[in-house]
PDB file of N, CA, C and O in Angstrom:
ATOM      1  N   UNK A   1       0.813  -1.191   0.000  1.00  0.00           N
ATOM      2  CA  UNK A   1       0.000   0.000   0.000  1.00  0.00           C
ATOM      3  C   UNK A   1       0.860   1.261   0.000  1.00  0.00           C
ATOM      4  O   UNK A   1       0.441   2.263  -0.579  1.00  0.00           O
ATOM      5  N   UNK A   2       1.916   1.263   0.554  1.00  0.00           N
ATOM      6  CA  UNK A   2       2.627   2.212   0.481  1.00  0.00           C
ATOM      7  C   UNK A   2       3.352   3.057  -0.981  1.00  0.00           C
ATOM      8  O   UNK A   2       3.419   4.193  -1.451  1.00  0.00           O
ATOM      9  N   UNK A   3       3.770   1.777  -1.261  1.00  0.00           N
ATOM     10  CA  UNK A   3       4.029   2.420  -2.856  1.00  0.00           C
ATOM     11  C   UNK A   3       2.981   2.702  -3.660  1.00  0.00           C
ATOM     12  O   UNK A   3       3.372   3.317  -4.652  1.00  0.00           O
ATOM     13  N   UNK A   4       2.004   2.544  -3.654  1.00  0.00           N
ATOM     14  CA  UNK A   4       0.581   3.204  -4.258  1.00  0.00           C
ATOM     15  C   UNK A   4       0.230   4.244  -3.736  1.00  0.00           C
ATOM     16  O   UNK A   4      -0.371   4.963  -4.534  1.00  0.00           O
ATOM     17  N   UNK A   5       0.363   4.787  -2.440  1.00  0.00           N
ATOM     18  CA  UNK A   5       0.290   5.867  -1.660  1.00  0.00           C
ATOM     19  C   UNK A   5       1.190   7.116  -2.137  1.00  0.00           C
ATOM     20  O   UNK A   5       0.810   8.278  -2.279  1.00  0.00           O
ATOM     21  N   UNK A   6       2.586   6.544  -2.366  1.00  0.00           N
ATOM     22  CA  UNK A   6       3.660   6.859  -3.295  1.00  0.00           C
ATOM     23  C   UNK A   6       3.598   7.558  -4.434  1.00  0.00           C
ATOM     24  O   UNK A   6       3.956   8.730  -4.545  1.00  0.00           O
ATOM     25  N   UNK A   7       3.242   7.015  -5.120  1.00  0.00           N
ATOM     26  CA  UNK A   7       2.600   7.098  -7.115  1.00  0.00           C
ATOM     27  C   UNK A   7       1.873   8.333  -6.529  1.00  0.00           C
ATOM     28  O   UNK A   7       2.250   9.491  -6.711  1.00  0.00           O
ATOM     29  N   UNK A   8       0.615   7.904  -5.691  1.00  0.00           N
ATOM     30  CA  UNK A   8      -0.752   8.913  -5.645  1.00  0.00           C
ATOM     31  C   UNK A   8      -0.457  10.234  -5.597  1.00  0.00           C
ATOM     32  O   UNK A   8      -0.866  11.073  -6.400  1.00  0.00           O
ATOM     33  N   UNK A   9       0.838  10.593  -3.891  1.00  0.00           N
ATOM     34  CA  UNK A   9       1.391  11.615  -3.451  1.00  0.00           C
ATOM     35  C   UNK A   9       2.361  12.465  -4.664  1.00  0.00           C
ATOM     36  O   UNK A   9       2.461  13.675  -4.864  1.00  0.00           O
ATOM     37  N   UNK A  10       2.931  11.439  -5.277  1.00  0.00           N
ATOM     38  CA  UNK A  10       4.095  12.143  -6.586  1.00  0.00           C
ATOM     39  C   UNK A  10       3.205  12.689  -7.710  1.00  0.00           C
ATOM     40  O   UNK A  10       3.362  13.634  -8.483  1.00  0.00           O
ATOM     41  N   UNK A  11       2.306  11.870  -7.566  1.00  0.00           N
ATOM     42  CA  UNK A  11       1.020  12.884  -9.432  1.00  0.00           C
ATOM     43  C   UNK A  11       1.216  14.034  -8.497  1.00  0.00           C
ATOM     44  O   UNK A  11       2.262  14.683  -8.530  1.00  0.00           O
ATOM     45  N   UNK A  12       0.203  14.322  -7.624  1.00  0.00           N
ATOM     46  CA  UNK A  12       0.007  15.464  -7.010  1.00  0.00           C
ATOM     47  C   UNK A  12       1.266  16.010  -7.029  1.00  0.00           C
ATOM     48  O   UNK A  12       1.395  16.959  -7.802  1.00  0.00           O
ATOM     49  N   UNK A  13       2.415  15.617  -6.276  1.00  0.00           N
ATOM     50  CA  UNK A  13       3.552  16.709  -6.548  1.00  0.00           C
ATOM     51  C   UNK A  13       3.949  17.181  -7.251  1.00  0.00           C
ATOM     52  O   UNK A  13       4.200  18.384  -7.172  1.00  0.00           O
ATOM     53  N   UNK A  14       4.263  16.255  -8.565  1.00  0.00           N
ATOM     54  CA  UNK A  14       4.325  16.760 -10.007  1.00  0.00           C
ATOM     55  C   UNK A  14       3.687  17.875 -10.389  1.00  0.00           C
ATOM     56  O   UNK A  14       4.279  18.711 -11.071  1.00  0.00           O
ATOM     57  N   UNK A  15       2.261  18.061  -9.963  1.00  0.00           N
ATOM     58  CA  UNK A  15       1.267  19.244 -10.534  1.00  0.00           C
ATOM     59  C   UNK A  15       1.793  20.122  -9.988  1.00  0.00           C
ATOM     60  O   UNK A  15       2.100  21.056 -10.729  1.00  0.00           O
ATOM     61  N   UNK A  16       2.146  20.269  -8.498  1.00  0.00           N
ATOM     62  CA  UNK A  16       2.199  21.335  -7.593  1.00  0.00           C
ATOM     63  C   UNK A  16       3.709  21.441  -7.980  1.00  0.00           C
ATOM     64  O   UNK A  16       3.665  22.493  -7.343  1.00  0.00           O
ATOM     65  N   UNK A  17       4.947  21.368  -8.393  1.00  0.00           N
ATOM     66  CA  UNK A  17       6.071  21.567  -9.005  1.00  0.00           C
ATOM     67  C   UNK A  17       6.260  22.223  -9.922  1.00  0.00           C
ATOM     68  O   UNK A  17       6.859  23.298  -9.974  1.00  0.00           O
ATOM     69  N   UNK A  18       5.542  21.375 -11.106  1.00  0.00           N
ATOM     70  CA  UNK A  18       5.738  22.409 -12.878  1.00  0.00           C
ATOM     71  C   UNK A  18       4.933  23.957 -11.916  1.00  0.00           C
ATOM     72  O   UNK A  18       5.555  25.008 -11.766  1.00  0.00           O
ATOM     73  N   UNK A  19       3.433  23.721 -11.364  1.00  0.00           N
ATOM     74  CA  UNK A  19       3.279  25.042 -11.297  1.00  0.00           C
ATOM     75  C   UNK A  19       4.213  26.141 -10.275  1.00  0.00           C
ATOM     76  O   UNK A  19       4.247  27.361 -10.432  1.00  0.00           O
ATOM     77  N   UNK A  20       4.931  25.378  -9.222  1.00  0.00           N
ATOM     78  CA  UNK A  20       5.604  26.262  -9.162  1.00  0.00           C
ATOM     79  C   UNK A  20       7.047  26.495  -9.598  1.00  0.00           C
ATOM     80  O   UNK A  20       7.912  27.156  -9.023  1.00  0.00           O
ATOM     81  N   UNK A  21       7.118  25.809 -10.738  1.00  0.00           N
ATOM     82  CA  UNK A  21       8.522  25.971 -11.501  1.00  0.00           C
ATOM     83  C   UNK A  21       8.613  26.044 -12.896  1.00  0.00           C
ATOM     84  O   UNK A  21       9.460  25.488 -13.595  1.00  0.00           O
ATOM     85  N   UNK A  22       7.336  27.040 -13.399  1.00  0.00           N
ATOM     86  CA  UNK A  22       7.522  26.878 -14.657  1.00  0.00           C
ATOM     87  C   UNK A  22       8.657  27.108 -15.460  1.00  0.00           C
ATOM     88  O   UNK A  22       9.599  27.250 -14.680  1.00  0.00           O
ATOM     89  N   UNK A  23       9.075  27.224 -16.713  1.00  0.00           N
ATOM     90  CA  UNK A  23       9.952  27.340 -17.282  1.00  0.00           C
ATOM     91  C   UNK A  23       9.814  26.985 -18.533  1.00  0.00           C
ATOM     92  O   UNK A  23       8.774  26.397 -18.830  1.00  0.00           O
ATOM     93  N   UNK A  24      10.876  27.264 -19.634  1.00  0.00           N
ATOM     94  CA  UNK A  24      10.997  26.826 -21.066  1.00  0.00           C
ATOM     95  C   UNK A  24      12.028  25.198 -21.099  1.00  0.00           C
ATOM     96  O   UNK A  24      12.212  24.487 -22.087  1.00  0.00           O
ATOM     97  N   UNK A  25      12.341  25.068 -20.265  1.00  0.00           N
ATOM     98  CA  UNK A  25      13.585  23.864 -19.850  1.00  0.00           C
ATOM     99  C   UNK A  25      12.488  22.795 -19.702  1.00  0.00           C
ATOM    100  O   UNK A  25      12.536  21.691 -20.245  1.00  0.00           O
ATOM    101  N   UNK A  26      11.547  23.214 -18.952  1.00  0.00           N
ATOM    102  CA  UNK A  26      10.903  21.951 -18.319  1.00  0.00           C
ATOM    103  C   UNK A  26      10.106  21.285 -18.865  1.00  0.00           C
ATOM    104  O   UNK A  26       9.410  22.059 -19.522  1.00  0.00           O
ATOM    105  N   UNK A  27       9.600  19.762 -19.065  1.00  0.00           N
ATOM    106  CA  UNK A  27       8.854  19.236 -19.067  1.00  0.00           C
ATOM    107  C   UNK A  27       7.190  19.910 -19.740  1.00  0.00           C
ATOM    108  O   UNK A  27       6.326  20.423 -19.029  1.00  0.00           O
ATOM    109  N   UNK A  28       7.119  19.762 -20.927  1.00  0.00           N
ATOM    110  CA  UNK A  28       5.485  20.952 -20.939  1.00  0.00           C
ATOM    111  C   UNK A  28       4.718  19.785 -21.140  1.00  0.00           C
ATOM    112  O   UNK A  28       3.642  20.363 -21.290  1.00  0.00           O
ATOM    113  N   UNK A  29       4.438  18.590 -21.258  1.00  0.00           N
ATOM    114  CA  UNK A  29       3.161  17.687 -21.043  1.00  0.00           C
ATOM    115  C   UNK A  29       2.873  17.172 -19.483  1.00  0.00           C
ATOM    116  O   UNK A  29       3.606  17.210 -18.495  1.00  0.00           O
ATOM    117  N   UNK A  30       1.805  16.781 -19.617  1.00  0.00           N
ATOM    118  CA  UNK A  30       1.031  16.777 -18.335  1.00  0.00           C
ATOM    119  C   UNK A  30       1.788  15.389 -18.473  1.00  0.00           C
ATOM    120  O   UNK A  30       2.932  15.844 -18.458  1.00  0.00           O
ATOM    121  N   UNK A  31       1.934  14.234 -18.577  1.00  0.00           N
ATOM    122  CA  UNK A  31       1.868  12.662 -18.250  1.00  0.00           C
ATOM    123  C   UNK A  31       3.576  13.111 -17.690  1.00  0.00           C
ATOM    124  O   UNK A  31       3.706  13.208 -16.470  1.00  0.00           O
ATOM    125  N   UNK A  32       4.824  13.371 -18.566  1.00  0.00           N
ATOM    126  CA  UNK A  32       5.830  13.490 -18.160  1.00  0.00           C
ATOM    127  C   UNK A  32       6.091  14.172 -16.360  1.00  0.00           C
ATOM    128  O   UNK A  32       6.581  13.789 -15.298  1.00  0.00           O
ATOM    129  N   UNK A  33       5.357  15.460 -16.962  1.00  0.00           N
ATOM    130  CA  UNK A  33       5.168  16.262 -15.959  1.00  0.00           C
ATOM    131  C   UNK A  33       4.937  15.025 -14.354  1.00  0.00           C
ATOM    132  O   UNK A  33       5.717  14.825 -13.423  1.00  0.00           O
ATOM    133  N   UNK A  34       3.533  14.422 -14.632  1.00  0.00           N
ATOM    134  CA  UNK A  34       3.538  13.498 -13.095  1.00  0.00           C
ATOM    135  C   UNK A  34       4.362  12.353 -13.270  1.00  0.00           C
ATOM    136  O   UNK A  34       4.643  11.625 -12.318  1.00  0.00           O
ATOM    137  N   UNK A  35       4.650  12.207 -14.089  1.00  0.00           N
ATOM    138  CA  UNK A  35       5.813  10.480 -13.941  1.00  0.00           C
ATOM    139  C   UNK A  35       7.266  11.453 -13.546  1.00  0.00           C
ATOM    140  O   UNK A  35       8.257  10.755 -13.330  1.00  0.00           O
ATOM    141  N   UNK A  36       7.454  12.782 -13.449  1.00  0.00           N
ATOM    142  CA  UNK A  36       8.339  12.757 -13.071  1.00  0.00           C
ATOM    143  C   UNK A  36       8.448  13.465 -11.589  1.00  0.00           C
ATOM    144  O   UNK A  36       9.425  13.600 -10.853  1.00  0.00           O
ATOM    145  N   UNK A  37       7.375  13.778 -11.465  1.00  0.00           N
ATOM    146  CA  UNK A  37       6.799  14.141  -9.729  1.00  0.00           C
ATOM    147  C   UNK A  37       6.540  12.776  -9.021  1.00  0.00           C
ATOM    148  O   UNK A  37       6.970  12.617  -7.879  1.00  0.00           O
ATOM    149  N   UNK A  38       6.106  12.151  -9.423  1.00  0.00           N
ATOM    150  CA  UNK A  38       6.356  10.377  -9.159  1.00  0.00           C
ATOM    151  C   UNK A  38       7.440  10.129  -8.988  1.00  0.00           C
ATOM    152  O   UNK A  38       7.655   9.634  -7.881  1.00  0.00           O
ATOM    153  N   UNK A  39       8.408  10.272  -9.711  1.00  0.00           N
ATOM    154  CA  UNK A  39      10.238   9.859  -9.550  1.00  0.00           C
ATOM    155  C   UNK A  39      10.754  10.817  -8.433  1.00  0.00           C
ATOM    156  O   UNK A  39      11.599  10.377  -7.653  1.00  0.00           O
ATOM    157  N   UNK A  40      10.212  12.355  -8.279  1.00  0.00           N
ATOM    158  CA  UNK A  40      10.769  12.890  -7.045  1.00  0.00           C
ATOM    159  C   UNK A  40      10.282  12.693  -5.354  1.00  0.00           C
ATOM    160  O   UNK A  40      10.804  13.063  -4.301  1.00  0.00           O
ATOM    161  N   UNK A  41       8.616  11.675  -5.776  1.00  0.00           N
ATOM    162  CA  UNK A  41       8.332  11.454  -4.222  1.00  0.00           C
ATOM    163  C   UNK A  41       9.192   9.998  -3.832  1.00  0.00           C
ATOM    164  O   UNK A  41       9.440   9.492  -2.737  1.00  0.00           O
ATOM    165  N   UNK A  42       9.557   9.533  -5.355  1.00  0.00           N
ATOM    166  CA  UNK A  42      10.229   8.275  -4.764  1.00  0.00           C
ATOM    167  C   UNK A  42      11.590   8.490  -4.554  1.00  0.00           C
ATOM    168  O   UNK A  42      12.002   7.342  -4.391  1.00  0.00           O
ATOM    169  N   UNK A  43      12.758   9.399  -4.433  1.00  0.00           N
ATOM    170  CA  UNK A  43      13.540  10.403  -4.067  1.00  0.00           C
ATOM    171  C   UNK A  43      13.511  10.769  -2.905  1.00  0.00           C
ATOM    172  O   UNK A  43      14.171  10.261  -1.998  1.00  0.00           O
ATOM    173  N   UNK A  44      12.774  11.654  -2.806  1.00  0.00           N
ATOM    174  CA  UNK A  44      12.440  12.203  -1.329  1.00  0.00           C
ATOM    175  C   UNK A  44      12.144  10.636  -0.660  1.00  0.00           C
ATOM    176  O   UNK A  44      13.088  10.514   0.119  1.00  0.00           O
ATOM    177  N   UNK A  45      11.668   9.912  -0.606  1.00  0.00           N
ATOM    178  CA  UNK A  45      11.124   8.704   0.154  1.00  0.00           C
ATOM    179  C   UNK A  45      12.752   8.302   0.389  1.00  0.00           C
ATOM    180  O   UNK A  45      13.281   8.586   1.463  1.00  0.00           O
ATOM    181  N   UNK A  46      13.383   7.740  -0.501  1.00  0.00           N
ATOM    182  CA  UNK A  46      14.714   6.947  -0.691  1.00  0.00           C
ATOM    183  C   UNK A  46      15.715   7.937   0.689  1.00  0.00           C
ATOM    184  O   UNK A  46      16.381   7.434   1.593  1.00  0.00           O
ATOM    185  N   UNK A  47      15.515   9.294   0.430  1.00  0.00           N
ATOM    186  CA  UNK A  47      16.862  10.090   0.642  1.00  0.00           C
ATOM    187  C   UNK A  47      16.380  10.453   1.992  1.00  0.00           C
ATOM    188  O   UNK A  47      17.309  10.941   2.635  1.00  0.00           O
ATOM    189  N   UNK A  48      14.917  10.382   2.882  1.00  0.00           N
ATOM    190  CA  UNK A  48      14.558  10.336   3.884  1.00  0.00           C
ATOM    191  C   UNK A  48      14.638   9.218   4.778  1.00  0.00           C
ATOM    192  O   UNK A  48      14.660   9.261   6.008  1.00  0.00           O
ATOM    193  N   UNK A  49      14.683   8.097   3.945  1.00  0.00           N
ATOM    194  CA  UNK A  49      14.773   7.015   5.156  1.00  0.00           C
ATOM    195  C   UNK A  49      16.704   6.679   5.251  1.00  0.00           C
ATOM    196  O   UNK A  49      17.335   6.054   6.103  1.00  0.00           O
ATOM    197  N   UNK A  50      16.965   7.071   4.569  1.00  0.00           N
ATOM    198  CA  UNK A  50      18.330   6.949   3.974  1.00  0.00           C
ATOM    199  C   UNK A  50      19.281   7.557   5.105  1.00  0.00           C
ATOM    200  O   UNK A  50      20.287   7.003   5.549  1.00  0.00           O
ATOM    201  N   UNK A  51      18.570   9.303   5.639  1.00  0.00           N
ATOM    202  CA  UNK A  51      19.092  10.539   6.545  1.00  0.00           C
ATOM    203  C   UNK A  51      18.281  10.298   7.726  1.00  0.00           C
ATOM    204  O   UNK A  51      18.353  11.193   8.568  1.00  0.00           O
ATOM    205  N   UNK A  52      17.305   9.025   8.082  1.00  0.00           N
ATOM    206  CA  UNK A  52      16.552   8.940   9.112  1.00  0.00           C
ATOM    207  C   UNK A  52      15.811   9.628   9.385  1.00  0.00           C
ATOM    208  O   UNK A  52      15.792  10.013  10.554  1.00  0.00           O
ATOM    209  N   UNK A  53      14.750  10.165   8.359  1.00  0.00           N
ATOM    210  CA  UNK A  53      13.845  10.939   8.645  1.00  0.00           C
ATOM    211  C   UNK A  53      12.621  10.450   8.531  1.00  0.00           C
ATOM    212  O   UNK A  53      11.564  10.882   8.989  1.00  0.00           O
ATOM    213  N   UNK A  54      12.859   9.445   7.836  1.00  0.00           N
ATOM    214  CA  UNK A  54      11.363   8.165   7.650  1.00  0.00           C
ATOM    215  C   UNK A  54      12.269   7.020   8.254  1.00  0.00           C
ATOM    216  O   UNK A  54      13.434   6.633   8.340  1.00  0.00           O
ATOM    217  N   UNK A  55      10.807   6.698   8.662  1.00  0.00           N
ATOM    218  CA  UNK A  55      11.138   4.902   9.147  1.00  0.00           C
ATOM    219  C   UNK A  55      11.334   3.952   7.864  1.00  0.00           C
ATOM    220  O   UNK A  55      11.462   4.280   6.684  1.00  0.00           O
ATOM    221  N   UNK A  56      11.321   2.922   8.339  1.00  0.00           N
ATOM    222  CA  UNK A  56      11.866   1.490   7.364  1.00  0.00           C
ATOM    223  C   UNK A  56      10.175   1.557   6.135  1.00  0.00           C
ATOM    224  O   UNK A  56      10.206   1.343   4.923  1.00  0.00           O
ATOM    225  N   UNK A  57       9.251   1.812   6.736  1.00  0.00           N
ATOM    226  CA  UNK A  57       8.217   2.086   5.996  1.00  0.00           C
ATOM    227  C   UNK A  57       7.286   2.964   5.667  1.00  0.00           C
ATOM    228  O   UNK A  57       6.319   2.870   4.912  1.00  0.00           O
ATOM    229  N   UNK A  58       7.761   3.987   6.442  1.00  0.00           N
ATOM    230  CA  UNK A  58       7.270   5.149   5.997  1.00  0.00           C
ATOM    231  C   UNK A  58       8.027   5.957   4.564  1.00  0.00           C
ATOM    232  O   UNK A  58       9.172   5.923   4.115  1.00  0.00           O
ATOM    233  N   UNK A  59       6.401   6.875   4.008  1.00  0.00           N
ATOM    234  CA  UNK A  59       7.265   7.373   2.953  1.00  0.00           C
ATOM    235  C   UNK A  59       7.573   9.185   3.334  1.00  0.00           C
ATOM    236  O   UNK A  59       7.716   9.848   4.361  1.00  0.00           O
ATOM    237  N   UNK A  60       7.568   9.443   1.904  1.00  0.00           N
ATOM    238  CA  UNK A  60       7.724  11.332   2.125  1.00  0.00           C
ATOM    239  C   UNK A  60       6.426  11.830   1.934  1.00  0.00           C
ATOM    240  O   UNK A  60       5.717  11.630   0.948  1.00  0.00           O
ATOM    241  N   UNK A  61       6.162  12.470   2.903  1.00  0.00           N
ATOM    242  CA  UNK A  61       4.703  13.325   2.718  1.00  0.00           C
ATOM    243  C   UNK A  61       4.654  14.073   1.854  1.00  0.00           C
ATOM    244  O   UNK A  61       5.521  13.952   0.989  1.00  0.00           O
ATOM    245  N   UNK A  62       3.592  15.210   1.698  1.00  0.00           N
ATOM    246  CA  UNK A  62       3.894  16.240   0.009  1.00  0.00           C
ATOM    247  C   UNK A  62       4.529  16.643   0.356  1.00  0.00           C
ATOM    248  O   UNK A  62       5.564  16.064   0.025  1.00  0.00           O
ATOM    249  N   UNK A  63       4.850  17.979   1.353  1.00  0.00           N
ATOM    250  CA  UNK A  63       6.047  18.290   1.191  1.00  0.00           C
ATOM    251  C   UNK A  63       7.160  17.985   0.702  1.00  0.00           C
ATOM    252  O   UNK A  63       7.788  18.688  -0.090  1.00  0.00           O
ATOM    253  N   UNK A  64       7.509  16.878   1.143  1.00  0.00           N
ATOM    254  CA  UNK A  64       8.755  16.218   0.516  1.00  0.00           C
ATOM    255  C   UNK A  64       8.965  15.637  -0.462  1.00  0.00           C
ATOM    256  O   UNK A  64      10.023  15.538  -1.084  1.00  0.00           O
ATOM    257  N   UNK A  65       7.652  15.073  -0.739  1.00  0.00           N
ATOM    258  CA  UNK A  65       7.750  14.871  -2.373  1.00  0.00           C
ATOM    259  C   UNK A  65       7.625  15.937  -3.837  1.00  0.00           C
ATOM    260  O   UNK A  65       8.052  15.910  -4.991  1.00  0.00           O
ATOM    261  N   UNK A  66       6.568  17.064  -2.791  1.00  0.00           N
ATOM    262  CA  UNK A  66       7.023  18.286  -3.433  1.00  0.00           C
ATOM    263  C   UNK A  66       8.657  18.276  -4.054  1.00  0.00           C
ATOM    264  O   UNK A  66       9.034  17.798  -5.124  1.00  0.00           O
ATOM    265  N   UNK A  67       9.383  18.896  -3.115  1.00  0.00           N
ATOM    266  CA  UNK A  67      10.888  19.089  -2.988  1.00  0.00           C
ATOM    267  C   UNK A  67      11.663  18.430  -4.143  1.00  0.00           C
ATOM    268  O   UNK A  67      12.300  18.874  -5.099  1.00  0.00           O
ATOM    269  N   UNK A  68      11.292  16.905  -3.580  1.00  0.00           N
ATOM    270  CA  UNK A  68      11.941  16.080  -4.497  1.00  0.00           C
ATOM    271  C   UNK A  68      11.097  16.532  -6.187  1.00  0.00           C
ATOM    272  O   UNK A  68      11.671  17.042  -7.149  1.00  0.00           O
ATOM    273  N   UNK A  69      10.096  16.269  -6.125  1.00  0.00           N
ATOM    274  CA  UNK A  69       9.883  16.640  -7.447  1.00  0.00           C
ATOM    275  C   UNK A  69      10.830  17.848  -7.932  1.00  0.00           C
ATOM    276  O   UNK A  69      11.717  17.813  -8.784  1.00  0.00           O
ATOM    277  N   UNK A  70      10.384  18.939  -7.137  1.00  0.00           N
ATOM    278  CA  UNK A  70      10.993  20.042  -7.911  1.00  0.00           C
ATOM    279  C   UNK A  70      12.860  19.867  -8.063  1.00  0.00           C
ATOM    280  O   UNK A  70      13.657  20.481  -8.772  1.00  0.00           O
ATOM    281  N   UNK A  71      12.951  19.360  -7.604  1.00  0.00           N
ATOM    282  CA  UNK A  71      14.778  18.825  -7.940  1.00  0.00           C
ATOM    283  C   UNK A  71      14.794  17.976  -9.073  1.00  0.00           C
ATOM    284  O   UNK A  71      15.685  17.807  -9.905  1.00  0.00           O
ATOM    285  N   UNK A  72      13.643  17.456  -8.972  1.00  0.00           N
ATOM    286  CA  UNK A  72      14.128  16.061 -10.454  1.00  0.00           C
ATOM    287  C   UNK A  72      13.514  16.932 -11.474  1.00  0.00           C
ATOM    288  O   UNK A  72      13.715  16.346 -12.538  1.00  0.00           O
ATOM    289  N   UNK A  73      12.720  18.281 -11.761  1.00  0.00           N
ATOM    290  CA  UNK A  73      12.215  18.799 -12.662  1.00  0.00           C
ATOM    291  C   UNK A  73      14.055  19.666 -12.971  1.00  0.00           C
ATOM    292  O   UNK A  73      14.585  19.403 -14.050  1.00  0.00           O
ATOM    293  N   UNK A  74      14.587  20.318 -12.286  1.00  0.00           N
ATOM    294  CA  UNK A  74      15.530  21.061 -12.335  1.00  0.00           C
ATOM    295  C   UNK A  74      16.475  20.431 -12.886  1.00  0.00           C
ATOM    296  O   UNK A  74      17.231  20.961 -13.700  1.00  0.00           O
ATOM    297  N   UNK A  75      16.588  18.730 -12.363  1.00  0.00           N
ATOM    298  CA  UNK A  75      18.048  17.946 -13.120  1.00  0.00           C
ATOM    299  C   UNK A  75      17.239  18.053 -14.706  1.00  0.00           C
ATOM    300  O   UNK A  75      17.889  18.577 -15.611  1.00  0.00           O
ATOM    301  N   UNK A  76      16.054  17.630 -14.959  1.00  0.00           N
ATOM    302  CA  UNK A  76      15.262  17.558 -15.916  1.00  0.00           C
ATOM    303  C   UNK A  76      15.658  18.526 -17.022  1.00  0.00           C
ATOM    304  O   UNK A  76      16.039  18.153 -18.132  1.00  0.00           O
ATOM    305  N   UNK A  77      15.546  19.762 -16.652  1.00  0.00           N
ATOM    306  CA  UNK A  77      15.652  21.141 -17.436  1.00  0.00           C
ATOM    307  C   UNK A  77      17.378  21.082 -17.365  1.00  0.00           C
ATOM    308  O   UNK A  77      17.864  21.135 -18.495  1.00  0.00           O
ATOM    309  N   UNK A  78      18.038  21.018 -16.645  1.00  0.00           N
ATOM    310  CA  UNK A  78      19.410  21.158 -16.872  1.00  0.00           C
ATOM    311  C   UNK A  78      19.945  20.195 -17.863  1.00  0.00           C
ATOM    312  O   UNK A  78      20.861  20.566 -18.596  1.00  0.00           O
ATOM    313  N   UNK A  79      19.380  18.778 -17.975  1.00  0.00           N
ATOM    314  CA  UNK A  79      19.743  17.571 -18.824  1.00  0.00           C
ATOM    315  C   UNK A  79      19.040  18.127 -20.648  1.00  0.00           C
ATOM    316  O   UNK A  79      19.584  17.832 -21.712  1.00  0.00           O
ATOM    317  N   UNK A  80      18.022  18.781 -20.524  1.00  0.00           N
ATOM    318  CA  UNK A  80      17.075  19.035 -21.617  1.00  0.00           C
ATOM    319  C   UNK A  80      17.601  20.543 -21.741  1.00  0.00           C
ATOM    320  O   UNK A  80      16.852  21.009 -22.600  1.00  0.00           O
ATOM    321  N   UNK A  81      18.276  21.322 -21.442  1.00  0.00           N
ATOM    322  CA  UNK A  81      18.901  22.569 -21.871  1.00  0.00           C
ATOM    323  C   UNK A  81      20.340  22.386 -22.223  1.00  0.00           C
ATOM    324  O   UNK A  81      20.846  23.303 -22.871  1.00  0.00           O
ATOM    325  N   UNK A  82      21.384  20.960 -21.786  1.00  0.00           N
ATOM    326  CA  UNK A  82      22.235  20.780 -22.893  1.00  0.00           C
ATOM    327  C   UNK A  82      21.941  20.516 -24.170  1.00  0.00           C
ATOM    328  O   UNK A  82      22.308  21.118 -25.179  1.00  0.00           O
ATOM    329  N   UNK A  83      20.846  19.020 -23.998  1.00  0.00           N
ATOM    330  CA  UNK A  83      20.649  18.606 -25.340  1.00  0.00           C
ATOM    331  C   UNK A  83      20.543  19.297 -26.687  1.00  0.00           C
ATOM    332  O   UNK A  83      20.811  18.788 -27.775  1.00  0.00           O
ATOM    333  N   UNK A  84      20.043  20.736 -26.418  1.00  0.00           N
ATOM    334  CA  UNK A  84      19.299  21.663 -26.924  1.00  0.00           C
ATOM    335  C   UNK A  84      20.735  22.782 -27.339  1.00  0.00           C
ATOM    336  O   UNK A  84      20.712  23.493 -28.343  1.00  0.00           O
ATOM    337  N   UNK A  85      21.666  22.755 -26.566  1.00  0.00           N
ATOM    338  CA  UNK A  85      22.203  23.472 -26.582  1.00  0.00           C
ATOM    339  C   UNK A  85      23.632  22.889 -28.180  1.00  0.00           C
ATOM    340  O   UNK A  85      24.280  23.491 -29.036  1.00  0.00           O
ATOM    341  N   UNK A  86      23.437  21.359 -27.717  1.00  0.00           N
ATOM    342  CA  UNK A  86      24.916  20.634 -28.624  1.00  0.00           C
ATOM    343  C   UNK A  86      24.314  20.854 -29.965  1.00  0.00           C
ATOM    344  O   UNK A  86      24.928  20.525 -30.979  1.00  0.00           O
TER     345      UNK A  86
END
């Protein structure tokens, strides 16, 4: 249940990320957009239990999956503003 809890919390972060990080770098479809707010709550989850801030089964709340999203949107735009650039 947890990793479904996971997925659920990262769509939502995803949304709440692009909007507060818009940009020309980033991600402009909606599906990318939450599969990759999905990849930052599972981030934040990894790098919290990792620094002891979650237990063995606990995950990252929004906040933190917020966060993480908005970091994996930023590696995102930094990886997609070379490509663009060579």
């Amino acid at each position: 249940m947890s990793i479904l809890w996971t997925i659920i919390i990262g769509f939502v972060a995803g949304v709440i990320a692009k909007f507060l990080m818009p940009g020309d770098n980033e991600p402009s479809g909606f599906i990318l957009t939450t599969i990759l707010g999905i990849v930052g709550a599972f981030v934040a989850t990894f790098l919290g239990q990792a620094l002891g801030w979650y237990g063995a089964g606990q995950g990252a709340g929004l906040i933190g999956a917020v966060v993480g999203a908005i970091v994996v949107l930023l590696v995102y735009g930094m990886v997609a503003g070379r490509r663009r650039a060579i």
